[in-house]
C-alpha positions as CSV (number, residue, x, y, z in Angstrom):
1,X,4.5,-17.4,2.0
2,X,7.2,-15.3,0.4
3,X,10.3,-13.6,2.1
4,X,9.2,-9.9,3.1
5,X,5.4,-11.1,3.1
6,X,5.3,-10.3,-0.4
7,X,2.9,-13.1,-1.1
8,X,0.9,-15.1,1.4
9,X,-0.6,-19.2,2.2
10,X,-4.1,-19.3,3.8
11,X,-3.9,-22.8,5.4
12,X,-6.8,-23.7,7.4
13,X,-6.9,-26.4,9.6
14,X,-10.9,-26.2,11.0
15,X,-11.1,-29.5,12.9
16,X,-14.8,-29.6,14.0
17,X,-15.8,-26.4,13.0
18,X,-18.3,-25.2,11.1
19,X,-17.7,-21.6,10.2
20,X,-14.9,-19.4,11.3
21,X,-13.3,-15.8,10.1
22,X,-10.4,-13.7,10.8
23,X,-9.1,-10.5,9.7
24,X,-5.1,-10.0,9.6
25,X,-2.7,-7.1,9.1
26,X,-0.6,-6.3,6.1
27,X,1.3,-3.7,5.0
28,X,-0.7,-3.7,1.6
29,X,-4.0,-3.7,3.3
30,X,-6.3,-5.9,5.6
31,X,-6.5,-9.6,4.8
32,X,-10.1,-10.8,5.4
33,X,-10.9,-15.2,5.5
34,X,-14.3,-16.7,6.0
35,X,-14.7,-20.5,6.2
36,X,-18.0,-22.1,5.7
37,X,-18.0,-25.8,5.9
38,X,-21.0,-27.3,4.8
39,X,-21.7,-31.3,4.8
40,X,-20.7,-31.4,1.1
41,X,-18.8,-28.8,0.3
42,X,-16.0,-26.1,2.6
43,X,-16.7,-22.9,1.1
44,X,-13.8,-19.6,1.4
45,X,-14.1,-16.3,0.7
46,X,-11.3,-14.1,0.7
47,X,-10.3,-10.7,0.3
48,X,-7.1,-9.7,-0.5
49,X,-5.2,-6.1,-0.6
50,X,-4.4,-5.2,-4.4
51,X,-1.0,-6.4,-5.5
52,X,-1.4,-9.0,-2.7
53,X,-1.2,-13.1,-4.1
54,X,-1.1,-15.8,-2.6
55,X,-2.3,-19.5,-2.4
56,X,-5.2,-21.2,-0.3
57,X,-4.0,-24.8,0.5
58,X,-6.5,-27.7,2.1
59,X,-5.8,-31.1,2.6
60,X,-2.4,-30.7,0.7
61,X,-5.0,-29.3,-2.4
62,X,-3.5,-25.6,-3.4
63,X,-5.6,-22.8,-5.2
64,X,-3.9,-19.8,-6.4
65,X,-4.8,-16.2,-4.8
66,X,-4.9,-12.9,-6.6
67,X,-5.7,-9.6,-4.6
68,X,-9.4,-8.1,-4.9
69,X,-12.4,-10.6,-3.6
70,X,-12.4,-14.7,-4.7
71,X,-14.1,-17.9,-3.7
72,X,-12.5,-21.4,-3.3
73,X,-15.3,-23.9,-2.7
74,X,-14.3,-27.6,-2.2
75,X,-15.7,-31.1,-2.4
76,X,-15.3,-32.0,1.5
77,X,-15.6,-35.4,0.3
78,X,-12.4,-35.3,-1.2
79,X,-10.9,-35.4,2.0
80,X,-13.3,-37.9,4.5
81,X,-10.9,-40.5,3.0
């Protein structure tokens, strides 16, 4: 997301899929992604290297990222428009 990766965007796009992860590089450490999507909610957990941000964007939706373990957990509904 940021010249140099200095920050990063996690920007899923899981069509038909139910559940999907991924590990990726970084110079700071492994970046780690689960995606959980459930009939009422899409669930992601991710694990970011320390003094790693970043942002999770869904649907146009953005949630702010800071390094160390979080959870974004969204109303799918939201977007079934």
């Amino acid at each position: 997301a940021d010249w140099g990766f200095r920050s990063v965007r996690i920007a899923p796009q899981p069509a038909s899929l139910t559940r999907l992860s991924g590990t990726m590089a970084h110079p700071l450490g492994p970046i780690h992604v689960e995606l959980d999507k459930q009939s009422e909610h899409l669930i992601a957990r991710i694990e970011l290297p320390k003094n790693l941000s970043g942002e999770f964007v869904f649907h146009g939706r953005v949630w702010p990222l800071a390094s160390g373990r979080q959870e974004v957990k969204t109303e799918m509904r939201e977007f079934q428009k």
